[in-house]
VOTORKE-617397 format. One record per residue: residue in three letters; x, y, z of N, C-alpha, C in turn; residue number from 1. Coordinates in steps of 0.1 Angstrom, whole numbers, m for minus. Each point is the difference from the previous one (the first is absolute). Example, Ala and Ser with C-alpha at 12.3 -4.5 7.8 and 13.67 -1.06 7.14 Angstrom:
BEGIN
   resn    n_xx    n_yy    n_zz   ca_xx   ca_yy   ca_zz    c_xx    c_yy    c_zz   resi
    Ala     132     m57      78      m9      12       0       9      12       0      1
    Ser      m4      11      m7       9      11       0      m8      11       8      2
//
This chain:
BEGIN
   resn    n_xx    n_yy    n_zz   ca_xx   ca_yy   ca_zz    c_xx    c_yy    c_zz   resi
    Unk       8     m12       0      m8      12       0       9      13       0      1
    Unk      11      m2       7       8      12       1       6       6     m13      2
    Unk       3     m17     m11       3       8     m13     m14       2      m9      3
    Unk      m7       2       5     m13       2     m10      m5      13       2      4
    Unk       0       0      10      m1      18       9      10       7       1      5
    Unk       0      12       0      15       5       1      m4       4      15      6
    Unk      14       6       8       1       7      10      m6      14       4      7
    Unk     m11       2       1      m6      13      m2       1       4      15      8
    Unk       6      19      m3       8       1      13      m9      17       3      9
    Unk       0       6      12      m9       9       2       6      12      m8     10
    Unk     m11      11      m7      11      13      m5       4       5       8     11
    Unk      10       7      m6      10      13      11      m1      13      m5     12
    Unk      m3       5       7       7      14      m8     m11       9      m1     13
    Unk      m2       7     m12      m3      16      m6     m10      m4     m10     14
    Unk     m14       1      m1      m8      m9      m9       1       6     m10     15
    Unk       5      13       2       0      13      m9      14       1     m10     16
    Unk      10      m8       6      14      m4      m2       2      m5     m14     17
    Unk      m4     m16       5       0      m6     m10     m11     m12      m2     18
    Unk      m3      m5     m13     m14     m12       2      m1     m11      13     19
    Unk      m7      m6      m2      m2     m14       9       0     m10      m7     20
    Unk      12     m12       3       5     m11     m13     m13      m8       5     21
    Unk       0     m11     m12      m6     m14       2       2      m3      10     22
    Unk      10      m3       6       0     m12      13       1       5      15     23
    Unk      m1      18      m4      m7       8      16     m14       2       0     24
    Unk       0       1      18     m15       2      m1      m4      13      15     25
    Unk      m6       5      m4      m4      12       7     m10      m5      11     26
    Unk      m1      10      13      m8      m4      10     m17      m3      m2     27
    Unk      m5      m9       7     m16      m7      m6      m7       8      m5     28
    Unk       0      10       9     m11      15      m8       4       2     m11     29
    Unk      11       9      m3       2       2     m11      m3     m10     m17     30
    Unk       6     m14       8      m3      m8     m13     m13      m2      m3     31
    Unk     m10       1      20     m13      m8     m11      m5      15      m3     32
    Unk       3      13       0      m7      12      m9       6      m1     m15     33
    Unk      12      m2       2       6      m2     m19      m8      m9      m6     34
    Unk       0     m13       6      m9     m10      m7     m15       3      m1     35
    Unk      m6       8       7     m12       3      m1      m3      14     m12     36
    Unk      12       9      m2       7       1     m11      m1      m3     m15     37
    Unk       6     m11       1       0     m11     m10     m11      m6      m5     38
    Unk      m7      m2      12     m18      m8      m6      m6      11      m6     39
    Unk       2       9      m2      m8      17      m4       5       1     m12     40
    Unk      12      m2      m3       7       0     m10      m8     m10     m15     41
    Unk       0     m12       9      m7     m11     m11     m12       0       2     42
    Unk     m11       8       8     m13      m6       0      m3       5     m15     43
    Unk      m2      11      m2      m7       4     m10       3      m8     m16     44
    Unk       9      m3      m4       2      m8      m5      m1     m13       0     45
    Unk       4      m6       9      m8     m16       4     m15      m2       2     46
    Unk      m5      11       2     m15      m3      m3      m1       5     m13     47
    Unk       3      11      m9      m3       1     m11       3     m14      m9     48
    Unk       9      m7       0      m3      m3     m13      m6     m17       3     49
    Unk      m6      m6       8      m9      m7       2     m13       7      m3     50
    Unk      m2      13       2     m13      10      m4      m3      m3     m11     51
    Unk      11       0      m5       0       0     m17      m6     m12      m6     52
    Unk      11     m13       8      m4     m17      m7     m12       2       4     53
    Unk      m8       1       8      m9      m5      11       2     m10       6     54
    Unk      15       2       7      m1      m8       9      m6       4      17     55
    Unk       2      m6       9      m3       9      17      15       4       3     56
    Unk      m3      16       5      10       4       2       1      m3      14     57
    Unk     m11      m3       8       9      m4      16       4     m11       0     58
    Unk       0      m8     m10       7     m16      m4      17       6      m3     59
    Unk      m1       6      m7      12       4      m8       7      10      11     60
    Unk      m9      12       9      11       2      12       6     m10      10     61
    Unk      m7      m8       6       4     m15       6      13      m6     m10     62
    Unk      m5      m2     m10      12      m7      m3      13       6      m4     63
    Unk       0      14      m3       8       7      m2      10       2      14     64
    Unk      m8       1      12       7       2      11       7     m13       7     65
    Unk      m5     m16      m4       6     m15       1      10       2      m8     66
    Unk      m1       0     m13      12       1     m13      12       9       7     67
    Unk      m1      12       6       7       9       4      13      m8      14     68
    Unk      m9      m6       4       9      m4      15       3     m17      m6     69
    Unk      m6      m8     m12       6     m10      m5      16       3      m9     70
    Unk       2      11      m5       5       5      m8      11       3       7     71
    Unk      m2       6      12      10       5       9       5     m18       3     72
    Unk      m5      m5       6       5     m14      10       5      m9     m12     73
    Unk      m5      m2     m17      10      m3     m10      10       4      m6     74
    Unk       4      12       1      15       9      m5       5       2      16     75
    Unk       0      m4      11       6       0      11       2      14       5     76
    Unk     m10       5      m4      m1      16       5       9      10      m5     77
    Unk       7      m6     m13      13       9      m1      m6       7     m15     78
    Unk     m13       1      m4      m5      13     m13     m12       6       7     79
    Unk       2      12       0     m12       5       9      m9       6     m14     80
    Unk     m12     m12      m3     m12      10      m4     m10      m5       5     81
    Unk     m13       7      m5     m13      m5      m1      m8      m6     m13     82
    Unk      m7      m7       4      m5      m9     m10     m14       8      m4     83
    Unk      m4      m5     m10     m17       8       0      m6      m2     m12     84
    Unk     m10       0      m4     m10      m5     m15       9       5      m9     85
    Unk       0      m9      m8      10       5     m11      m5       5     m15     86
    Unk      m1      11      m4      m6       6      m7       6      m7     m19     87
    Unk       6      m6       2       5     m13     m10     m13      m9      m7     88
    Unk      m5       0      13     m10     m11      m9     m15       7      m4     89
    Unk      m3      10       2     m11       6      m4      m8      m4     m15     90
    Unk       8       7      m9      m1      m4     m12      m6     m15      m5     91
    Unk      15     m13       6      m4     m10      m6      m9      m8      12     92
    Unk      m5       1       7     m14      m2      12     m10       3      m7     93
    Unk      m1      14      m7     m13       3      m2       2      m5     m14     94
    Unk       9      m5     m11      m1     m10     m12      m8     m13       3     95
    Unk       9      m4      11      m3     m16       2     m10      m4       9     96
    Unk     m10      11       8     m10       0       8     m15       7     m16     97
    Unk       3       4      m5     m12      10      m4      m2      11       7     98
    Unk       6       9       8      m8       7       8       2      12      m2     99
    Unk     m18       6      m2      m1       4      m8      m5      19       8    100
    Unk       3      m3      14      m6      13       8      10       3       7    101
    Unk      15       3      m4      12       7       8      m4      13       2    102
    Unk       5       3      15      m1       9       0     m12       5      10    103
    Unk     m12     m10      m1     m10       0       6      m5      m4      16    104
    Unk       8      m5       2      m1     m10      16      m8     m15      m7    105
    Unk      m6       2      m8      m4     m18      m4       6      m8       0    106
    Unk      m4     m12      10       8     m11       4       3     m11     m17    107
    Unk      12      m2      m2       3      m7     m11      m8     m18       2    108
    Unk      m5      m1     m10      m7     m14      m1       9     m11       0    109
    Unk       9       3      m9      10     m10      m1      14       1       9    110
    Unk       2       4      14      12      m3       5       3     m11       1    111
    Unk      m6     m13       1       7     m10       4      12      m1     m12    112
    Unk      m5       4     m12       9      m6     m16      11       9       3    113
    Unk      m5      18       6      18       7       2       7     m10      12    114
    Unk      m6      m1       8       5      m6       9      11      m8       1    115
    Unk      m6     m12     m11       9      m9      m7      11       3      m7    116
    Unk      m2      15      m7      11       3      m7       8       5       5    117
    Unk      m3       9      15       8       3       9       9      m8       7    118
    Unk      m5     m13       1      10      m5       6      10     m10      m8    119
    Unk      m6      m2     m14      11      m3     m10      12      12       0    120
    Unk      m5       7      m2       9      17      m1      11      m2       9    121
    Unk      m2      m3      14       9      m2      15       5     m11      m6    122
    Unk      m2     m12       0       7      m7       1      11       1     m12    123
    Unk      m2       5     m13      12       3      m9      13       8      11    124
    Unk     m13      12       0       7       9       5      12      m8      12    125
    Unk      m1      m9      10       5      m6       5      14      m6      m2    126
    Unk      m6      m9      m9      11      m5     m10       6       4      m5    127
    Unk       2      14      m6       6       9      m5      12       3      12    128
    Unk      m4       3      15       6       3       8       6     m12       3    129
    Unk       1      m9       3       9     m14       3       4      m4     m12    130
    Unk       1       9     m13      11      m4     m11       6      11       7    131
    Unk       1       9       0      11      16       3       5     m10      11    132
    Unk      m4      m2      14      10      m4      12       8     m13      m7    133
    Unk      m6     m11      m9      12      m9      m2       9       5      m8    134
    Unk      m4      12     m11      11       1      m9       9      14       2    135
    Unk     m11      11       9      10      11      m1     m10      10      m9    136
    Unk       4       8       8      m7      18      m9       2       4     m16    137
    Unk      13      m3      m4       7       5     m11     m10      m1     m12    138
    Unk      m6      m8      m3      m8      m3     m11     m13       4      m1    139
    Unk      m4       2      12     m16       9       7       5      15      m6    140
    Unk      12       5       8       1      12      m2       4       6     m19    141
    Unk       6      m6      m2       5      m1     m18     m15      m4      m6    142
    Unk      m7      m8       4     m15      m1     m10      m8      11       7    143
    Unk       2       3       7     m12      14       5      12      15       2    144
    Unk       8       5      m3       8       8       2     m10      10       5    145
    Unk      11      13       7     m10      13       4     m12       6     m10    146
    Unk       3       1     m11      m7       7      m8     m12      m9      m1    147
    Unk      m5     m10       3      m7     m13       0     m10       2       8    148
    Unk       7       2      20      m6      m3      11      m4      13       1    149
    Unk       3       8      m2      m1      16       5     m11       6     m15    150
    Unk      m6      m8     m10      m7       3     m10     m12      m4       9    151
    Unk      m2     m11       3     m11     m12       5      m2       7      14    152
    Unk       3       4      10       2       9       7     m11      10       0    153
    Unk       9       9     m11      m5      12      m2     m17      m1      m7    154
    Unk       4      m8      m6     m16      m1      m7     m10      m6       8    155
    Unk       3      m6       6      m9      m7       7      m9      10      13    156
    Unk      11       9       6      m3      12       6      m6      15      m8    157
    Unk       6      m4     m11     m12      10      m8     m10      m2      m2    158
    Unk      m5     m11       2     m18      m5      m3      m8       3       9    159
    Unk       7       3      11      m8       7      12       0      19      m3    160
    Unk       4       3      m9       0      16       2     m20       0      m7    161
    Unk      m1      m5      m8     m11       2      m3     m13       3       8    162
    Unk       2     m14      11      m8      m4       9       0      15      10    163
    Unk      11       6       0       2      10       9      m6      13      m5    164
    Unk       4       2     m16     m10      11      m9     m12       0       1    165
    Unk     m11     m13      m4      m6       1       2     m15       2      17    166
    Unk      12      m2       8      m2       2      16      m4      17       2    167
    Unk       7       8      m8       1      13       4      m5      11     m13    168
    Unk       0      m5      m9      m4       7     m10     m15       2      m3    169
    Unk       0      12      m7     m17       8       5      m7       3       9    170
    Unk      13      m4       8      m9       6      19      11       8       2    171
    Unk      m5      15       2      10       8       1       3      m5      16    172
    Unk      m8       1      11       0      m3      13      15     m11       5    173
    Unk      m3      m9      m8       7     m13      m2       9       2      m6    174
    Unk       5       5      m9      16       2      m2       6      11      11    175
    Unk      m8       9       2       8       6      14       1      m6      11    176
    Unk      m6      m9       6       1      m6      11      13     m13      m2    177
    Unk       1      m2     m18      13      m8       1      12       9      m4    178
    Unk       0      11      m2      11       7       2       7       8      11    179
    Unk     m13      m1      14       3       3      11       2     m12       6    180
    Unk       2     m13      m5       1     m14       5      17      m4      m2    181
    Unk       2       7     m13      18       1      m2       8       8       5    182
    Unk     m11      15       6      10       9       6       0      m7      14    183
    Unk     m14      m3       8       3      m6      10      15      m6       8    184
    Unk       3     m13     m11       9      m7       3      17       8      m6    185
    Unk      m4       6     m16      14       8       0       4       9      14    186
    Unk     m10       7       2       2       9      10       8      m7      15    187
    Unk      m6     m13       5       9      m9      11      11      m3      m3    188
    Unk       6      m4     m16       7      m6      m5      11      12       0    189
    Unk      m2      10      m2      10      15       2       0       5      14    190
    Unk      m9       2       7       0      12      14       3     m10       7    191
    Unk      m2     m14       5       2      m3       9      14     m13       2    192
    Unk       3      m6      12      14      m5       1      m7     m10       6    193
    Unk      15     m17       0      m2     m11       9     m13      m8      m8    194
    Unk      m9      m5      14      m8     m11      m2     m12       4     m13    195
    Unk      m4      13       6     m14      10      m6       4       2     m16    196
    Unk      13       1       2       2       2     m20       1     m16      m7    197
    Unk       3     m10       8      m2     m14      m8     m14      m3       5    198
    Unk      m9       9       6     m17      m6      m4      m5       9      m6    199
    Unk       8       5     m10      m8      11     m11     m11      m4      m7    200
    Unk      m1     m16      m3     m10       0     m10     m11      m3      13    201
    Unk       2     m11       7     m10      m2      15      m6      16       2    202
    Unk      10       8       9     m10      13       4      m4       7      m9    203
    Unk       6       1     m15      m6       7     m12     m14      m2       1    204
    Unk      m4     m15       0      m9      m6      m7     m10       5      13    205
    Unk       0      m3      15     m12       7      12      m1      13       0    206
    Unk      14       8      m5      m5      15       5      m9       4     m17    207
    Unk       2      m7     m13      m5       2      m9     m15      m6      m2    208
    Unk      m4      m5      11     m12      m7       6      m5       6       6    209
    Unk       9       6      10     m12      10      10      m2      13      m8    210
    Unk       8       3     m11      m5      11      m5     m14      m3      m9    211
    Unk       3      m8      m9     m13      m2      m3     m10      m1       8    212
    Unk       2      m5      13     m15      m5       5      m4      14       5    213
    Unk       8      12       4      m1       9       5     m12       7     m15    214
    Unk       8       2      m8      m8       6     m12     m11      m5      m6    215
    Unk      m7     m14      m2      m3      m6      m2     m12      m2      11    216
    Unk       4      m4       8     m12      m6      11      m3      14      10    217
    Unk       9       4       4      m2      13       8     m11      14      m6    218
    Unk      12       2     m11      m2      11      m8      m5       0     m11    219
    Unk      m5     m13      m9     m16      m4      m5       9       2     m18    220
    Unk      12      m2       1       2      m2     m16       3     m13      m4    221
    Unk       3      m4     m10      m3     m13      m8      m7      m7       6    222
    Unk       5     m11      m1     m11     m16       6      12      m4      11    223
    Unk     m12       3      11       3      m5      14       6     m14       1    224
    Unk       6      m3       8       6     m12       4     m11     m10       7    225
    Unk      m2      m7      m5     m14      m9      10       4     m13       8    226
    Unk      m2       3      12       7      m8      10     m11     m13       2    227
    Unk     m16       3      m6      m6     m10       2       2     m13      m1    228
    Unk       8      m5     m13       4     m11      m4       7      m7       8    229
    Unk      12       4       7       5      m2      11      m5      m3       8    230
    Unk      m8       8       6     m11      m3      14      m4     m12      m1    231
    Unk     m10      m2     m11      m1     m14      m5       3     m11      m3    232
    Unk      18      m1      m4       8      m9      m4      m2     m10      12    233
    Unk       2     m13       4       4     m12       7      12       5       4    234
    Unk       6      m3      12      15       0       5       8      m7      m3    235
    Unk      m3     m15      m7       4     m10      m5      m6      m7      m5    236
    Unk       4      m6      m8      m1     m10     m16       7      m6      m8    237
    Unk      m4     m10      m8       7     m10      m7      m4       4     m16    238
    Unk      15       5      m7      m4       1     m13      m5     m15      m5    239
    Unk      m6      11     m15      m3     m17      m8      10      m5     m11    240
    Unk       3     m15       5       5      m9      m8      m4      m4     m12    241
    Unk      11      m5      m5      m4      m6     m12      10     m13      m8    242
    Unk      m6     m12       1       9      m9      m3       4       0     m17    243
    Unk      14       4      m3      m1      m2     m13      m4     m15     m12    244
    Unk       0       7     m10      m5      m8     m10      14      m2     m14    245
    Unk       7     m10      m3       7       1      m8      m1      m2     m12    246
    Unk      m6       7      m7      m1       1     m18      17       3      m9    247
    Unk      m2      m9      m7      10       3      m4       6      14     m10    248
    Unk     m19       2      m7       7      15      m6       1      13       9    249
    Unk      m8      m1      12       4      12      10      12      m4       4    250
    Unk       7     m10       4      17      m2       7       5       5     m14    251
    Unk      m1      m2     m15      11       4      m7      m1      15      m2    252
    Unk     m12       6       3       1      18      m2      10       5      13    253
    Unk      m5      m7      13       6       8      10      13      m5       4    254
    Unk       6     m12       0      10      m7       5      15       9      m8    255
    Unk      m3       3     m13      11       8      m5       1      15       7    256
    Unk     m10       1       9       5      17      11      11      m2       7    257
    Unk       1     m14       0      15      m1       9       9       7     m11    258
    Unk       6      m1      m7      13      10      m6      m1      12       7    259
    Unk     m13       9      m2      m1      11       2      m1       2      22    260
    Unk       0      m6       1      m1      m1      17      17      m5       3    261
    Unk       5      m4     m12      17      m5       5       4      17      m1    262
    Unk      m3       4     m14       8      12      m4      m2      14      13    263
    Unk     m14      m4       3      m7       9       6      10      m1      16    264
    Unk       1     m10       5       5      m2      16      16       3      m3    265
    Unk       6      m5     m17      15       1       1       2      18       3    266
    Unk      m5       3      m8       3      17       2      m5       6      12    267
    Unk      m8      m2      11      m4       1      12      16      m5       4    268
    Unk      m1     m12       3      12      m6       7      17      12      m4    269
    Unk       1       2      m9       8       7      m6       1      19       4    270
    Unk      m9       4      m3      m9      14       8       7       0      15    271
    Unk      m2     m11       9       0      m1      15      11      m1       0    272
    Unk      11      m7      m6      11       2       1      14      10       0    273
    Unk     m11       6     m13      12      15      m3      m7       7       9    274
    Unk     m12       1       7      m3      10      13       7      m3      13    275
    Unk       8     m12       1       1      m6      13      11      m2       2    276
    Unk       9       2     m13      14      m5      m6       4     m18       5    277
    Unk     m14      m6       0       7     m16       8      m1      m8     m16    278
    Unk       8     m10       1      m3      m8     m13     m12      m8       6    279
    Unk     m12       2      m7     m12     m12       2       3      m6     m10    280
    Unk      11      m2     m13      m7     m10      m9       1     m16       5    281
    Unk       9      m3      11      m5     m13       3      m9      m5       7    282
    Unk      m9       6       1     m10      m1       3     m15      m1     m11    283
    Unk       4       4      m9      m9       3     m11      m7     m13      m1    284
    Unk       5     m15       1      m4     m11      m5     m12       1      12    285
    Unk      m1      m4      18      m5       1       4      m9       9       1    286
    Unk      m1      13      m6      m9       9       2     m11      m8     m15    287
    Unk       5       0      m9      m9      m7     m11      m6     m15      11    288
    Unk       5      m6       1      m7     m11       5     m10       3      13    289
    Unk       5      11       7     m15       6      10      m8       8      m5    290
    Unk       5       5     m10     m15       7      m7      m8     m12      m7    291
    Unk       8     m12     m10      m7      m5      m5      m9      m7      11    292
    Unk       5      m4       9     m13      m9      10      m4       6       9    293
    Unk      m2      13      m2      m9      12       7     m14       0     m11    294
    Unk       4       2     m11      m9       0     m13      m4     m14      m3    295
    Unk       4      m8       5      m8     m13       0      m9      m1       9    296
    Unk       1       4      15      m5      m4      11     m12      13      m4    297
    Unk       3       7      m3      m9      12      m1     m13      m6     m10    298
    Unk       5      m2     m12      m9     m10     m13      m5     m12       8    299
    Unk       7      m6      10      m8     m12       3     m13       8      11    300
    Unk       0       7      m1     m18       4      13      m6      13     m10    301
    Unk       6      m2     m15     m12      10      m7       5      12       2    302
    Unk      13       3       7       4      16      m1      10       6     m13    303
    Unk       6      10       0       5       5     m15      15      m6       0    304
    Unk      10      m1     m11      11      m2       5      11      14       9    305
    Unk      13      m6       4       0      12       7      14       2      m4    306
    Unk      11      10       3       6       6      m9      10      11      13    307
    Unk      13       2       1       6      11       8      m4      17      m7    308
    Unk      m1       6      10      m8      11     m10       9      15       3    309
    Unk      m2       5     m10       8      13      m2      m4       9      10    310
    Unk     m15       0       3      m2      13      10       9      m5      14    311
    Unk       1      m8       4       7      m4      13      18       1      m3    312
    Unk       4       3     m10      10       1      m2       1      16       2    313
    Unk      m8       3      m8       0      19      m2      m2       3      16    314
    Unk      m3      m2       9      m2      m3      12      12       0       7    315
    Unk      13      m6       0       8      m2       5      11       4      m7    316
    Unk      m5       7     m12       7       9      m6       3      16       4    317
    Unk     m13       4       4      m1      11       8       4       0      14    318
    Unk      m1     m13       6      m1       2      18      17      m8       0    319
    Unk       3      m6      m9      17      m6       5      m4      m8      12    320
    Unk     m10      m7       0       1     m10       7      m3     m15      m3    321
    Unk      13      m5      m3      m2     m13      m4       0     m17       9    322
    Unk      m5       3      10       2     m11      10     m16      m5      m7    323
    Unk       8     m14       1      m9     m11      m5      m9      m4       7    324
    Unk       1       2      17      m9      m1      11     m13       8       0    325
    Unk       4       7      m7     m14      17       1     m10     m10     m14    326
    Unk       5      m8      m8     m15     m11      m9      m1      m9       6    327
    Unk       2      m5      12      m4      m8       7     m14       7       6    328
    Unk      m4      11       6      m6       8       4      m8       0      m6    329
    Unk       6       9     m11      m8       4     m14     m12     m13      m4    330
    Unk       3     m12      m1      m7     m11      m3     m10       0      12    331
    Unk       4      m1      14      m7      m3       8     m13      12       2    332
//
């Protein structure tokens, strides 16, 4: 166990100084607010794009936050990301399902057949990773070079700008409240020092909450915040399952997302490295094989596959805090 884990030793120092490596870890409070952080970071996206399949997105947060702390305990705690719906398979889901109301909250008819294809997907994807650990990185990185992983990347994160245009466009109200939502957090991210400036997007996001609610619910402009739904919710519940179904033409649309989920994690893996200056690429093999059977286990109960994600990177890009202990949290 000792060589599977590394020695992770308490930080020292000046938070303001210099980052926080992988294998430090900051006092309880602090981690579990980073990691609570971190879940803010991927909700919106982890439920968007099951929105999309129709799949349930409290299926898909559940298993996004298991995948998260499996992922950790398979790469021995030594790549710090987060796991979360992976916006990869949107497209060929809604090929190989029919479905025909993205977008909508309508429950997809045919998950069990993605399902199936989700967990063909993982298990390549797997295998893919236990060829890298027996043979070595060199040939992963030469068949997917930078210009490759950082394309797949990029695009993949551009598919969400839309989602975000269309969020704020035509409502004058609503683009201003998201551009007082970016000064919010620029503004922590400049005036202030230490802990408060690595929870710039955390406090951005309540004080850019309470402003709304102030204007909004108080002071009677746009559409109020309605807390009824809440009130109403259950305290606890069991999402719904779903046992998959293996067709073979839904496994052949979605099972080839694995390339794009290799390319996708190699340049993540790669990103965290030149931020961290540690070499993760030996690790790379294991991090493919915990995503791939994160995205299996996920496809086997009807959830989306799942994927290390850029916002949680962009995340620890701004706060310089890379201890792998703060997604342990994060998941929980």
């Amino acid at each position: 166990m000792s060589n599977w884990f590394p020695k992770w030793r308490p930080y020292e120092g000046n938070i303001d100084a210099r980052p926080v490596g992988t294998n430090e870890y900051l006092p309880p409070v602090q981690s579990v607010v980073l990691g609570i952080q971190h879940a803010f970071a991927m909700f919106g996206a982890t439920v968007l794009a099951p929105f999309l399949m129709g799949f349930d997105a409290n299926l898909a947060i559940l298993m996004s936050g298991i995948c998260t702390i499996l992922f950790f305990f398979m790469t021995g705690g030594r790549v710090p990301s987060y796991l979360g719906s992976s916006f990869a398979f949107i497209g060929v889901v809604i090929a190989a399902t029919g479905y025909a109301a993205s977008g909508t909250g309508a429950a997809n008819a045919n998950i069990a057949l993605a399902a199936g294809g989700i967990m063909a997907c993982g298990i390549l994807y797997a295998i893919f990773g236990f060829i890298v650990m027996a043979t070595g990185t060199r040939w992963i990185e030469k068949l997917m070079p930078p210009v490759v992983t950082g394309a797949v990347v990029m695009i993949i994160g551009l598919n969400l700008a839309p989602v975000t245009i269309k969020g704020v466009a035509g409502n004058n109200f609503n683009m201003w409240m998201a551009l007082v939502t970016v000064l919010c957090m620029g503004s922590i991210a400049v005036f202030t020092k230490g802990l408060l400036q690595r929870l710039l997007l955390l406090v951005g996001l309540l004080l850019a909450y309470l402003v709304y609610y102030i204007i909004s619910n108080v002071m009677g402009h746009g559409t109020p915040i309605n807390f009824l739904p809440v009130q109403q919710a259950a305290w606890f519940g069991v999402p719904q399952f779903h046992s998959p179904v293996f067709d073979f033409n839904a496994m052949l649309i979605i099972a080839p997302i694995a390339l794009i989920l290799v390319a996708e994690n190699l340049g993540h893996i790669k990103a965290v490295g030149a931020m961290t200056g540690e070499n993760l690429d030996p690790h790379i093999g294991k991090a493919f094989v915990a995503d791939g059977v994160a995205t299996t286990l996920s496809g086997g109960v009807g959830g989306p596959g799942m994927t290390t994600y850029g916002e949680n990177i962009g995340v620890m890009a701004v706060t310089r805090v890379y201890s792998t202990i703060v997604f342990v949290f994060a998941g929980v």
